[in-house]
gemmi code that builds the backbone of each chain (N, CA, C; Angstrom):
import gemmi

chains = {
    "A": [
        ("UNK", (-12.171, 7.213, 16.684), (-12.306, 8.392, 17.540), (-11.156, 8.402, 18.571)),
        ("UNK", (-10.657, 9.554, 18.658), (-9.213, 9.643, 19.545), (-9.979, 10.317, 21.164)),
        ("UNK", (-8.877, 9.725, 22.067), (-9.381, 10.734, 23.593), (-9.006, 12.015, 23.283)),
        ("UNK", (-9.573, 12.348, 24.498), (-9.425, 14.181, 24.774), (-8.033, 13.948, 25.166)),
        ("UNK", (-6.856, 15.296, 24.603), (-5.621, 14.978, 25.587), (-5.571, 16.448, 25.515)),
        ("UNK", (-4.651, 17.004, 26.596), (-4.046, 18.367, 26.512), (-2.713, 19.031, 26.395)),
        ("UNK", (-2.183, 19.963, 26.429), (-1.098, 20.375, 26.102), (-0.085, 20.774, 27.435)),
        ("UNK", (0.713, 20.036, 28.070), (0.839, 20.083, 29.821), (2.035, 20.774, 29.794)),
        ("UNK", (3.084, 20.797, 28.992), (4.359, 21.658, 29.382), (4.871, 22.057, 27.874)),
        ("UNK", (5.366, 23.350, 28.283), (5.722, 23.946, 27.401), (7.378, 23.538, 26.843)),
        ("UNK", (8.050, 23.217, 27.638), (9.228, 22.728, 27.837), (9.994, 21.801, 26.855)),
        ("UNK", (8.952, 20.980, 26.998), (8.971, 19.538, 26.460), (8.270, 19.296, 25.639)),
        ("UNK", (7.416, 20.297, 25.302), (6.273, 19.671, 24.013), (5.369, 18.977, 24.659)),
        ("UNK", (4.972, 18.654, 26.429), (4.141, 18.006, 26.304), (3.133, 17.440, 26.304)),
        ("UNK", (2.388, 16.069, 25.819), (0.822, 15.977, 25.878), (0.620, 15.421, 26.874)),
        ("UNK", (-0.608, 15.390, 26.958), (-0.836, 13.988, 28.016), (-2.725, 13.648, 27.482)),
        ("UNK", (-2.469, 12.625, 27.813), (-4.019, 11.600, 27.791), (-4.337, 10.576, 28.441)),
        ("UNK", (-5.372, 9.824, 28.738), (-5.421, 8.960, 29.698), (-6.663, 8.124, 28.842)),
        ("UNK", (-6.330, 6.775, 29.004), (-6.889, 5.728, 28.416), (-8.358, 5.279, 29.146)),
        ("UNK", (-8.969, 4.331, 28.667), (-10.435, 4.043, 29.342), (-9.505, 2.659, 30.258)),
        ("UNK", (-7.989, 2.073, 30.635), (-7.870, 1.573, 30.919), (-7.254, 2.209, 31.910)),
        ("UNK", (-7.310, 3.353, 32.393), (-6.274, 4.313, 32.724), (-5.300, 4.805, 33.087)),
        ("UNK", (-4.615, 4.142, 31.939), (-2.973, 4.258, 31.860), (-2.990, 5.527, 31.360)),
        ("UNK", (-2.164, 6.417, 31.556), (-1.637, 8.080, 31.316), (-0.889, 7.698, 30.624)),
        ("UNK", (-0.411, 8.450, 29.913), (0.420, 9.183, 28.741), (0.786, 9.788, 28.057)),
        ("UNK", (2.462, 10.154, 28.478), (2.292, 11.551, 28.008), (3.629, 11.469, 26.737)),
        ("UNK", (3.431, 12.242, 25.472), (3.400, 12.218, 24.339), (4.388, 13.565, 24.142)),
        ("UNK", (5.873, 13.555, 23.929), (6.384, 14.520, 24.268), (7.297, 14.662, 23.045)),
        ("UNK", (7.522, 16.279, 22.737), (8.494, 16.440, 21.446), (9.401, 17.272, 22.148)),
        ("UNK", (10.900, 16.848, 22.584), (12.287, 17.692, 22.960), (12.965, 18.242, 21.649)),
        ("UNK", (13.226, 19.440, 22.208), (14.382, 19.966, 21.008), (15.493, 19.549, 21.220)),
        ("UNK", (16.094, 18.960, 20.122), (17.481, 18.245, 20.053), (18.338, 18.977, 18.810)),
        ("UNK", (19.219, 19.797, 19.220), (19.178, 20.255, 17.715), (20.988, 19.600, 17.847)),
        ("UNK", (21.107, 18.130, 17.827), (23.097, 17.804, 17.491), (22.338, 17.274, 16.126)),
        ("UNK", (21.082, 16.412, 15.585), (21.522, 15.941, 14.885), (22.658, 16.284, 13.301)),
        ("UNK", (21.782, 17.650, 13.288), (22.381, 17.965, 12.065), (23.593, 19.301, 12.860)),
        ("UNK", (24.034, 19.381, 13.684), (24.965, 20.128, 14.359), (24.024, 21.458, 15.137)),
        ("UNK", (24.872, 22.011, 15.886), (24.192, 23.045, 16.806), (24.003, 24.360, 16.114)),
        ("UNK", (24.978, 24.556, 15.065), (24.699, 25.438, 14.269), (24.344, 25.676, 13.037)),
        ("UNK", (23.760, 24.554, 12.758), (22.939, 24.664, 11.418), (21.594, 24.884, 11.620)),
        ("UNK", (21.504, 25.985, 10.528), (19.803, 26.315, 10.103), (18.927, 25.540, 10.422)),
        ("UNK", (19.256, 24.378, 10.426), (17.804, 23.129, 10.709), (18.017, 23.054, 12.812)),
        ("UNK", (18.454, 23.483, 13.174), (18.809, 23.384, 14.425), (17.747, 23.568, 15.448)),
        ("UNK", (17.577, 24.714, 14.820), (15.713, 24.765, 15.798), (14.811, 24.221, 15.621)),
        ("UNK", (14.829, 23.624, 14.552), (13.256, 22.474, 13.790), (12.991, 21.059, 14.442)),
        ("UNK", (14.317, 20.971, 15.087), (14.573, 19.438, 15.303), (14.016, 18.875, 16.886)),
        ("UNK", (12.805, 17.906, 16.706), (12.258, 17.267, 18.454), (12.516, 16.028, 18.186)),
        ("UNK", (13.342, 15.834, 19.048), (13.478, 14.288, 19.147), (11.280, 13.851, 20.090)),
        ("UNK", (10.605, 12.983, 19.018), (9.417, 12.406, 19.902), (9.590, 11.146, 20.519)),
        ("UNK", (8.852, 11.469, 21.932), (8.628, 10.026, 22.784), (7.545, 9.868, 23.018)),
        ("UNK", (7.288, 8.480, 23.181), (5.991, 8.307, 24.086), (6.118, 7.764, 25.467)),
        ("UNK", (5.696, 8.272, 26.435), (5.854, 7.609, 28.066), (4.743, 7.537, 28.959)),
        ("UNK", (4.538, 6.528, 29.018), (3.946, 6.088, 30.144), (4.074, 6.228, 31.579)),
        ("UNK", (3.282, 7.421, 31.824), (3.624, 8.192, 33.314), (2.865, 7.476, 33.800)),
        ("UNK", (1.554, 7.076, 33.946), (1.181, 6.078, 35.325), (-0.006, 5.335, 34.422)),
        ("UNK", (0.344, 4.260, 34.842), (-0.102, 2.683, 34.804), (-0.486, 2.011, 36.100)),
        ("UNK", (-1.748, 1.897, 36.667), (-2.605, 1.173, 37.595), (-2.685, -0.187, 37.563)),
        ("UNK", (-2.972, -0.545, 36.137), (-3.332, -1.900, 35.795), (-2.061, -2.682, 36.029)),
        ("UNK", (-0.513, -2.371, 36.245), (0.341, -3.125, 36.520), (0.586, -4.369, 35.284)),
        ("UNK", (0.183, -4.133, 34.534), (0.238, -4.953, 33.288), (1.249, -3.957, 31.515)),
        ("UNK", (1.236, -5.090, 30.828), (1.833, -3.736, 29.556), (0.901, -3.139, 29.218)),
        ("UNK", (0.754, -1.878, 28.854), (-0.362, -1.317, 28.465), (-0.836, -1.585, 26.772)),
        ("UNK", (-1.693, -1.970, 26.469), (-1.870, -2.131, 25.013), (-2.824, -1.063, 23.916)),
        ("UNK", (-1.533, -0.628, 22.980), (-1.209, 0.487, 22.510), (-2.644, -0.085, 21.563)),
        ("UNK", (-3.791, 0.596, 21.781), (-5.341, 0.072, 21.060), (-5.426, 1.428, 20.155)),
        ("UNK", (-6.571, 0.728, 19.041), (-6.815, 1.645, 18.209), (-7.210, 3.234, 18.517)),
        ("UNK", (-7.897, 3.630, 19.632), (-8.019, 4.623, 20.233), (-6.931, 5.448, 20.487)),
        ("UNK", (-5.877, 4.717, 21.367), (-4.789, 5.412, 21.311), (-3.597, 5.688, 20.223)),
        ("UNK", (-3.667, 4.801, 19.387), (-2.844, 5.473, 18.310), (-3.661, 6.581, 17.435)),
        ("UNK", (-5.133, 6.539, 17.321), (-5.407, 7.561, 16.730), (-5.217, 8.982, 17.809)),
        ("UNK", (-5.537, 8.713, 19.028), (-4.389, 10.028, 19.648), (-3.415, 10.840, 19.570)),
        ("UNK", (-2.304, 9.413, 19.311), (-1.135, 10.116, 19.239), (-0.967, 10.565, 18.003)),
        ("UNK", (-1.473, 9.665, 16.955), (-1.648, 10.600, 15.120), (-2.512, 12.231, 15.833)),
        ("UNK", (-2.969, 12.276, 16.814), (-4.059, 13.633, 16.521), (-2.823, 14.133, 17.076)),
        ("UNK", (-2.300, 14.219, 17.897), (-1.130, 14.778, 18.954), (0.027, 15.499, 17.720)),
        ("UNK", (0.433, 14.304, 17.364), (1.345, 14.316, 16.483), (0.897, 15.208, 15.427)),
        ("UNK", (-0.095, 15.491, 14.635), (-0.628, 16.420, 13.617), (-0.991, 18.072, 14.411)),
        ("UNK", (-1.473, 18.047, 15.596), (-1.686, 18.855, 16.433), (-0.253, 19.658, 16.654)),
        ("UNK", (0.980, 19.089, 17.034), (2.072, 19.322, 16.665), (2.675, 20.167, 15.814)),
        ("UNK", (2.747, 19.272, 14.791), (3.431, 20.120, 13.348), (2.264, 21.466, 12.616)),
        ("UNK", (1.438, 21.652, 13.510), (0.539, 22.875, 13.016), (1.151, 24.051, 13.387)),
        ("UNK", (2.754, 24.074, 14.317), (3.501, 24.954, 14.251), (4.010, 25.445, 12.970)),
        ("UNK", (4.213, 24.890, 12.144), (5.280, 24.945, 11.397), (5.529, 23.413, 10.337)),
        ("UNK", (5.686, 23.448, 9.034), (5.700, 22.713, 8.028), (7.080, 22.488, 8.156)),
        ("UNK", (8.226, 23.485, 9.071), (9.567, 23.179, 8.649), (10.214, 22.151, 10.099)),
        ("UNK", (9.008, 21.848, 10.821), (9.492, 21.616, 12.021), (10.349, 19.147, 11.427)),
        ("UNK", (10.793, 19.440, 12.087), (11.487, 17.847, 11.787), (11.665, 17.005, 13.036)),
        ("UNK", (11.250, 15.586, 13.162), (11.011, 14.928, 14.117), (12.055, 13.698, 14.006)),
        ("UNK", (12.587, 13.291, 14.833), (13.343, 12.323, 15.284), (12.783, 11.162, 16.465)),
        ("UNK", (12.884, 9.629, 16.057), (12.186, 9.124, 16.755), (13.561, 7.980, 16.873)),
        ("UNK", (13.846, 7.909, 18.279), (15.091, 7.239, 18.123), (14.110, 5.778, 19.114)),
        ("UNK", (14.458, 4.421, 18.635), (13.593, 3.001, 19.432), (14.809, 2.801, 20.776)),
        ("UNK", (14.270, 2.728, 21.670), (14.629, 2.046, 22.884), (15.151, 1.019, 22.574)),
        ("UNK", (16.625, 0.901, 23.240), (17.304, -0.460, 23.050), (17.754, -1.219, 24.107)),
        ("UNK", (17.416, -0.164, 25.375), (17.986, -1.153, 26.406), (16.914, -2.269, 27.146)),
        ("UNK", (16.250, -2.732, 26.931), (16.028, -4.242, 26.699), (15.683, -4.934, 25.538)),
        ("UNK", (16.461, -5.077, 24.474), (16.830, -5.464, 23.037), (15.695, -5.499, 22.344)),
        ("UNK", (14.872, -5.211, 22.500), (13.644, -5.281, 22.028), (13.160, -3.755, 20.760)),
        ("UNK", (14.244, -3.309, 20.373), (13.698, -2.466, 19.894), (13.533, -2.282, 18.004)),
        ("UNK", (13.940, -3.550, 18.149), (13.355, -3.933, 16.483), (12.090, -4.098, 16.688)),
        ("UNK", (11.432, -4.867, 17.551), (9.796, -4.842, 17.348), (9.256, -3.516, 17.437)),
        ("UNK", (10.015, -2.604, 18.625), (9.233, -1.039, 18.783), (9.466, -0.682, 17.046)),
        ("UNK", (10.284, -0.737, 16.368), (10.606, -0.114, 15.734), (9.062, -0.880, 14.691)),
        ("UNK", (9.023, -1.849, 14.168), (7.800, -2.417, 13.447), (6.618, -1.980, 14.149)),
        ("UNK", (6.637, -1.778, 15.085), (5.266, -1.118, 15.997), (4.942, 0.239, 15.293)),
        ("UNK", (6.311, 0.949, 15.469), (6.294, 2.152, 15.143), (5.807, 2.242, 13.570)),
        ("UNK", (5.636, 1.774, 13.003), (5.834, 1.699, 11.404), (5.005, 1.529, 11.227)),
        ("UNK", (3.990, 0.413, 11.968), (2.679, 0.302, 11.641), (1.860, 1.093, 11.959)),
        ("UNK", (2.271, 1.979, 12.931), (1.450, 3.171, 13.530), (1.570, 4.074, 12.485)),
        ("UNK", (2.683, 4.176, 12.027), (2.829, 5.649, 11.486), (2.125, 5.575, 10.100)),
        ("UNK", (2.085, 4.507, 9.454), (1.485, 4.260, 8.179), (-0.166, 3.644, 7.980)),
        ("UNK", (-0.360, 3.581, 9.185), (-1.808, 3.362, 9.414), (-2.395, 4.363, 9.703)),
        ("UNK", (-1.962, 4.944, 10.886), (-2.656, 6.432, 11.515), (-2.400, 7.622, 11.644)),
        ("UNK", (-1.183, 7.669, 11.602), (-0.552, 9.005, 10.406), (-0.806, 9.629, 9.215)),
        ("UNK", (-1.473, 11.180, 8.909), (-2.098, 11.540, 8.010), (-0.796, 11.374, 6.574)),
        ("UNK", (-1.369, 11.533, 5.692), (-0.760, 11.343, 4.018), (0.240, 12.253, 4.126)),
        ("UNK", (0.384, 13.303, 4.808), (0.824, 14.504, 4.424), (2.448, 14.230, 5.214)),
        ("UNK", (3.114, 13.463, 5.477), (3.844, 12.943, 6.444), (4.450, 12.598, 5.889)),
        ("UNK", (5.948, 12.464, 5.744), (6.946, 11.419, 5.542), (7.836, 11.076, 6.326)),
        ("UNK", (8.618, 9.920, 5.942), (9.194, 9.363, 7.408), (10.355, 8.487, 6.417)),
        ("UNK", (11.645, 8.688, 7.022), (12.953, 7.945, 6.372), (13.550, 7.074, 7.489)),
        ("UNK", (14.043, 5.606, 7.668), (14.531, 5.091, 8.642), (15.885, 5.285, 8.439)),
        ("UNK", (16.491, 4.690, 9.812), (18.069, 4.233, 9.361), (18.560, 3.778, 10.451)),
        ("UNK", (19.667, 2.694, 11.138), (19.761, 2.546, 12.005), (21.408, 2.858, 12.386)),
        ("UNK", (21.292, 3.726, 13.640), (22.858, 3.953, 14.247), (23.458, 2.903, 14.941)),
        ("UNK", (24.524, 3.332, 14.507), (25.466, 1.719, 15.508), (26.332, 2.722, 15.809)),
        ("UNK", (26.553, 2.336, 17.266), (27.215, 3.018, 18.406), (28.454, 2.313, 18.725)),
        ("UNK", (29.563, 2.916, 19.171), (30.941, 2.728, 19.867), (30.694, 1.468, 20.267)),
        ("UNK", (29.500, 0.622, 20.504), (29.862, -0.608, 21.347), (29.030, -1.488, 20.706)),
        ("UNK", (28.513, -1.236, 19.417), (27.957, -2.035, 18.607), (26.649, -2.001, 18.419)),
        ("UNK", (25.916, -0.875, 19.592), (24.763, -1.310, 20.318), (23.825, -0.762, 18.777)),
        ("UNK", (22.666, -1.358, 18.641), (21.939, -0.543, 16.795), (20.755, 0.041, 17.700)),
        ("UNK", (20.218, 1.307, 17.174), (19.455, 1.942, 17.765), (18.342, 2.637, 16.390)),
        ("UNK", (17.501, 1.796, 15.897), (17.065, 2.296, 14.959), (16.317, 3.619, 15.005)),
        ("UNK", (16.249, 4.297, 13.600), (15.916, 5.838, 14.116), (15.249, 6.404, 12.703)),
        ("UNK", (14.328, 7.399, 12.916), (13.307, 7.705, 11.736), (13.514, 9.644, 11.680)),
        ("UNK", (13.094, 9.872, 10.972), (13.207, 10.945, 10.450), (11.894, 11.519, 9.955)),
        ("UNK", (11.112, 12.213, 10.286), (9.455, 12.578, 10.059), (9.512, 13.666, 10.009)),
        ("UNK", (9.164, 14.740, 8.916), (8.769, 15.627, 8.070), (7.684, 15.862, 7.380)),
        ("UNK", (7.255, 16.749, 7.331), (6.158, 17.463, 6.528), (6.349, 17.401, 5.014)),
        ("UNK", (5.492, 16.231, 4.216), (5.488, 15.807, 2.714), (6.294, 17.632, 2.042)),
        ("UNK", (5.393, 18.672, 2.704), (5.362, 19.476, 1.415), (6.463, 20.718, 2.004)),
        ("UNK", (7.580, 20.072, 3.278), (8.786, 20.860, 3.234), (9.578, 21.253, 2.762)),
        ("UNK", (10.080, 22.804, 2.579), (10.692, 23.326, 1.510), (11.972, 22.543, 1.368)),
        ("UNK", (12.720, 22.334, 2.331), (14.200, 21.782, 2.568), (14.257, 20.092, 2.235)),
        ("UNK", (12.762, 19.203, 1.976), (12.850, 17.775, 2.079), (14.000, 16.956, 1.892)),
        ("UNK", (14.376, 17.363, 0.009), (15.060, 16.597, -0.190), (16.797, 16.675, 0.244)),
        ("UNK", (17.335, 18.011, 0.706), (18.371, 18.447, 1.182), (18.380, 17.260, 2.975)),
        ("UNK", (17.284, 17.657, 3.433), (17.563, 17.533, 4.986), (17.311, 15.617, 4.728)),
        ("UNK", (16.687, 15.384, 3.728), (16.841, 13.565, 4.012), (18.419, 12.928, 3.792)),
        ("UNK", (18.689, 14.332, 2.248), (19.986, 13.619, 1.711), (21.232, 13.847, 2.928)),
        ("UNK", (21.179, 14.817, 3.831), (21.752, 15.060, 4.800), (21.824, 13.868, 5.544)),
        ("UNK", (21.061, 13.813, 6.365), (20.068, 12.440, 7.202), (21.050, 11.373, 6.826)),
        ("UNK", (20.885, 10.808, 5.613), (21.526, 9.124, 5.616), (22.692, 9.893, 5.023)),
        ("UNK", (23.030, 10.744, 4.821), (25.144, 11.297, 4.873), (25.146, 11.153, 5.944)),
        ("UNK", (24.862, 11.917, 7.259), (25.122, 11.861, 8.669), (25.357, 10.401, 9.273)),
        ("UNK", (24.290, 9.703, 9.054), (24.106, 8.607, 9.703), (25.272, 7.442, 8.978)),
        ("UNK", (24.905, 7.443, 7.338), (26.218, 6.472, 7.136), (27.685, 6.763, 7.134)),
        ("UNK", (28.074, 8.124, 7.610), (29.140, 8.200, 7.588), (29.506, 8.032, 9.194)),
        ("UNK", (28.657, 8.330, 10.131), (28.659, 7.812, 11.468), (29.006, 6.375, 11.577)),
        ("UNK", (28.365, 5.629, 10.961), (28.336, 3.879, 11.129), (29.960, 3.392, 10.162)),
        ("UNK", (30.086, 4.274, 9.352), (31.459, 3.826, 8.102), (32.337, 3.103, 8.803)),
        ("UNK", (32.621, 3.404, 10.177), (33.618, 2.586, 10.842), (33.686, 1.719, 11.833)),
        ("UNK", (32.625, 1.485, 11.787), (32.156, 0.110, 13.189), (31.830, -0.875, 13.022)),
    ],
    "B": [
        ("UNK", (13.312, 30.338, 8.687), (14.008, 29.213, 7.875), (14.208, 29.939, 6.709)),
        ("UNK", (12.993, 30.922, 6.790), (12.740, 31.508, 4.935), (13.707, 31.980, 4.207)),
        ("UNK", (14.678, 32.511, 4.788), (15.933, 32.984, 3.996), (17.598, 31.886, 3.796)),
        ("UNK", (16.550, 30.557, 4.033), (17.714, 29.933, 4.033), (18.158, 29.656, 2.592)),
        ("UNK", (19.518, 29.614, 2.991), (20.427, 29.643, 1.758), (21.070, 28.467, 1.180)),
        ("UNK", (21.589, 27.784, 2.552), (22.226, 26.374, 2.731), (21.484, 26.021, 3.510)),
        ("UNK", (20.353, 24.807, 3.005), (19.447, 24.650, 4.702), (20.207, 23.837, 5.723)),
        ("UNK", (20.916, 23.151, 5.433), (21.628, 22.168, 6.497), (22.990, 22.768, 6.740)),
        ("UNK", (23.467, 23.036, 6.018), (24.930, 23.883, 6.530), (26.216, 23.042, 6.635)),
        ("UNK", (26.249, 21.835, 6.054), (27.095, 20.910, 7.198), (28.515, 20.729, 5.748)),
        ("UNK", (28.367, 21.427, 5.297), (29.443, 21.322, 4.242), (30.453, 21.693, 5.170)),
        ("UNK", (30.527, 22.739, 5.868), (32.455, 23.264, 6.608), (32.559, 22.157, 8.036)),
        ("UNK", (31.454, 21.166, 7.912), (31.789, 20.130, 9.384), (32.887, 18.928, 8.669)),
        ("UNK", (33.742, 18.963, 9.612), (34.625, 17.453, 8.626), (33.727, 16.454, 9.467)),
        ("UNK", (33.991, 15.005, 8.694), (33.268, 14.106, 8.734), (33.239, 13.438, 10.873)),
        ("UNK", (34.640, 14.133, 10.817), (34.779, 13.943, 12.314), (33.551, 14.857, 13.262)),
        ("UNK", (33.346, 15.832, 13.055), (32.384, 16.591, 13.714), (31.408, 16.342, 13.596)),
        ("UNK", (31.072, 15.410, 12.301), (29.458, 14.870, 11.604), (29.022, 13.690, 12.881)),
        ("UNK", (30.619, 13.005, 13.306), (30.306, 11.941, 14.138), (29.717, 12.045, 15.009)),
        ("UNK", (30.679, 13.327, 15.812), (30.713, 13.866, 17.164), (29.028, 14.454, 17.195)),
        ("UNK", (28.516, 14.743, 16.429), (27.051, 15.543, 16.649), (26.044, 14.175, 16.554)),
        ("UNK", (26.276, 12.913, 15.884), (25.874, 11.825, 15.988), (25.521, 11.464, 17.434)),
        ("UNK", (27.123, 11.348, 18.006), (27.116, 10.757, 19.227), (26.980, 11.424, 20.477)),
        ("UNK", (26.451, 12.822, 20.192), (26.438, 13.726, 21.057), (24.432, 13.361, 21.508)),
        ("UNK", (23.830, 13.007, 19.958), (22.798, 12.747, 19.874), (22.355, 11.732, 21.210)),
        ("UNK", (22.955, 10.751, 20.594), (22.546, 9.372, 21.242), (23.008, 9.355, 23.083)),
        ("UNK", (23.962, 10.198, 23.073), (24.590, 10.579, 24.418), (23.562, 10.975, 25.599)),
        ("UNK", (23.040, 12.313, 24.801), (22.090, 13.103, 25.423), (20.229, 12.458, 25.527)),
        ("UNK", (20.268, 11.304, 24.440), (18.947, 10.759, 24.528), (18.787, 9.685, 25.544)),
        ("UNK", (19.920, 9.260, 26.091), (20.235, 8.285, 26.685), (19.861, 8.815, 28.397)),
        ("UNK", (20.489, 9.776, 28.661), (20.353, 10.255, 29.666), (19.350, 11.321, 30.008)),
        ("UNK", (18.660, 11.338, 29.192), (17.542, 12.553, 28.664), (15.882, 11.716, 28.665)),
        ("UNK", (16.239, 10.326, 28.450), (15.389, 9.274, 28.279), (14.734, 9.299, 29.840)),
        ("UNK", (15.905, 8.574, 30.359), (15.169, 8.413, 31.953), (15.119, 9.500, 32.968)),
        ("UNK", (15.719, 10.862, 32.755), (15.355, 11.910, 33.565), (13.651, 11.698, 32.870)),
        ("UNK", (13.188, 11.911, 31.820), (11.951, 12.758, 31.440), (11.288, 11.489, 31.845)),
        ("UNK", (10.989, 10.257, 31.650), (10.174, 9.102, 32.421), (9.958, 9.573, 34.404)),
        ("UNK", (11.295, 9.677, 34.018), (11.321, 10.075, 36.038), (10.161, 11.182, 36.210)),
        ("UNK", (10.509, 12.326, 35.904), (9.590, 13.688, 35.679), (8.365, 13.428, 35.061)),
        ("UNK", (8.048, 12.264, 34.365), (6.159, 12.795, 33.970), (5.996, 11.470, 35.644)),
        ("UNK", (6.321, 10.498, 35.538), (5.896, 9.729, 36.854), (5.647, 10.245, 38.116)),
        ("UNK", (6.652, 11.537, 38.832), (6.212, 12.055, 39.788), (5.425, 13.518, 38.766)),
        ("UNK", (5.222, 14.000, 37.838), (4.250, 14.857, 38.035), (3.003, 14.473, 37.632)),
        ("UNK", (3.015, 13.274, 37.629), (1.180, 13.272, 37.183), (0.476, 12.789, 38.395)),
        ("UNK", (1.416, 12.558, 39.590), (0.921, 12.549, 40.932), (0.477, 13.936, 41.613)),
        ("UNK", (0.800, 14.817, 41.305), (0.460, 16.581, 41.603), (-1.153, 16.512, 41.471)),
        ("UNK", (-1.552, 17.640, 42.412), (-2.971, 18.276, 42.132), (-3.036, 18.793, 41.145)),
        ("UNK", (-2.439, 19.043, 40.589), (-2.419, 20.440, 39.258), (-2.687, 19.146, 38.074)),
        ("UNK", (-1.638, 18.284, 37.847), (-1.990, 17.289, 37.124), (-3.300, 16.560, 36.687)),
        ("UNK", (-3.886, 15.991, 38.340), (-4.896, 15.887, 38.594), (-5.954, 16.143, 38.138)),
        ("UNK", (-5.951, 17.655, 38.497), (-6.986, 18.187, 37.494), (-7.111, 18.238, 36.044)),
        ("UNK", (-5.867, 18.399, 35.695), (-6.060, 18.300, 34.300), (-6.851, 16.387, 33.749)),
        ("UNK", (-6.352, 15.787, 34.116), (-6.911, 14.050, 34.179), (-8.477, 14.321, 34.118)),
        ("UNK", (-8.721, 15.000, 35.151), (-10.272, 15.373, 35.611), (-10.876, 16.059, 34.592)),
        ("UNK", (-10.440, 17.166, 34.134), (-11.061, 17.945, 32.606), (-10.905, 17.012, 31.725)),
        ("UNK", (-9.902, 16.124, 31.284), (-10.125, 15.245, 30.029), (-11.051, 14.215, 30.509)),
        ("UNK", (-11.551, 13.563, 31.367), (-12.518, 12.746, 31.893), (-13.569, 13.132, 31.665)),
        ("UNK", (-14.397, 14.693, 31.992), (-15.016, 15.327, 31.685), (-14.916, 15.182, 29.920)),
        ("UNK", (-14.121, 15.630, 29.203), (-14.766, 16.050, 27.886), (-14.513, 14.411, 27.172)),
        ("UNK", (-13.806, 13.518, 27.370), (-14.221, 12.425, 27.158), (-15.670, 11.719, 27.312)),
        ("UNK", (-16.054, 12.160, 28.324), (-17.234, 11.389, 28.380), (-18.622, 12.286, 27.896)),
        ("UNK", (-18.402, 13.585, 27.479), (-19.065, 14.320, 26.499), (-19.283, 13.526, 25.425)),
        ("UNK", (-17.842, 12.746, 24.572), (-18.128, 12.198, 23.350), (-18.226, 10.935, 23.908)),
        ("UNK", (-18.938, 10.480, 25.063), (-19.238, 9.185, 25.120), (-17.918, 7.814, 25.340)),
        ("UNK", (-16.909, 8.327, 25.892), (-16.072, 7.514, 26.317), (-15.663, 7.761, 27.891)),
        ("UNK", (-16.338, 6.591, 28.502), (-16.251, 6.975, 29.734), (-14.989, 6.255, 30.638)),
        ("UNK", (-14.211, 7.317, 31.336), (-12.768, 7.143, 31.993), (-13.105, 6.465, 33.526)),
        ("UNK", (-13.049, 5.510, 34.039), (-13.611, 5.224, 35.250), (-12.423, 6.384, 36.423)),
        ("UNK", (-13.235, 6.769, 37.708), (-12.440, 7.412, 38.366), (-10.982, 6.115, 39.178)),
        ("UNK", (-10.406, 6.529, 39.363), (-9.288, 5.793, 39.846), (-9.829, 5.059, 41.273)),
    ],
}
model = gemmi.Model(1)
for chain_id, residues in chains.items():
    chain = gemmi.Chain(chain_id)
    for i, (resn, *xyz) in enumerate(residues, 1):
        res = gemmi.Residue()
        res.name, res.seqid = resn, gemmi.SeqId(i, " ")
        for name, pos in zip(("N", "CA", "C"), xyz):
            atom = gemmi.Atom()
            atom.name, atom.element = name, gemmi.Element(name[0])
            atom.pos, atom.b_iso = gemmi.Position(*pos), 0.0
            res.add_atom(atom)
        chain.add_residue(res)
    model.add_chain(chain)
structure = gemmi.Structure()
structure.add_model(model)
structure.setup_entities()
């Protein structure tokens, strides 16, 4: 069973919910439309998602419990009820190196509590200074564009990395 | 989308512009990251916020999950 959350800004896509531990959180989809350029057709489809932790009492890490990932799966499905063509970008936090585990966090979430109807492609960017920033790609199984916008996806990305 | 023709379009980008929209990505998430942390931290201190906390407390504990008040 997931908490009650609501829909708080229009802006940002975003949610918010609050835990029985009551840590807040708010669950946000930005439009980013560089990945595939500013003027391509897929340009408006594209939210980069976060999750953030707006206030935390307990002063401790908050631990991401079964309750709350079935949230953010409801959030997240609640979401894409815009639109089957909409495309999500989930880029892992790297500035405290830790974001290979977010990234296995993430994976287990998404394939545990994430409905069937979902797909999701990884890949990781390496930046001007070496820094790797792993990054996913989440789509709607039964999108008209799938196999174009994945084969896009790892063109973009490995021809980004070809020289570093 | 429905009339798309080329859905991605990126055939007339040379591979240089493919980069530049890469790193334009990571540019803007970077600095886009900690403005929006900054912004939900001071707004979930607001009354307006507030209340909203207060209605999900309420229908939470409808289905029996109870939110202690702060």
């Amino acid at each position: 069973m997931n908490y009650e959350f609501a829909y708080v800004s229009g802006t940002q896509n975003s949610y918010t919910f609050q835990t029985t531990k009551l840590v807040v959180y708010e669950i946000k989809f930005t439009h980013t439309p560089y990945l595939f350029g500013e003027d391509s057709l897929l340009a408006p489809y594209v939210y980069e998602f976060s999750i953030i932790v707006a206030d935390n009492p307990t002063g401790l890490n908050p631990v991401f419990d079964e309750r709350t990932s079935h949230t953010v799966a409801a959030i997240f499905t609640h979401f894409y009820e815009q639109s089957d063509e909409l495309i999500t970008i989930y880029i892992c936090d790297s500035s405290d190196g830790r974001q290979l585990t977010r990234q296995r966090k993430f994976n287990y979430w998404f394939y545990y509590f994430v409905k069937d109807d979902f797909v999701k492609y990884d890949d990781i960017i390496r930046d001007a200074d070496g820094e790797k920033y792993p990054v996913s790609l989440i789509l709607k199984e039964r999108n008209p564009y799938k196999s174009q916008i994945v084969s896009e996806f790892i063109a973009i990305i490995s021809g980004y990395n070809s020289d570093k | 989308m429905a009339e798309l023709m080329e859905p991605v379009h990126q055939q007339d980008l040379t591979p240089e512009e493919r980069k530049a929209n890469v790193a334009k990505l990571i540019a803007r998430w970077k600095v886009q990251k900690k403005q929006s942390e900054e912004e939900s931290r001071a707004r979930v201190k607001t009354p307006e916020y507030q209340k909203i906390l207060k209605e999900l407390r309420e229908r939470n504990a409808a289905k029996g999950i109870i939110i202690p008040e702060e």
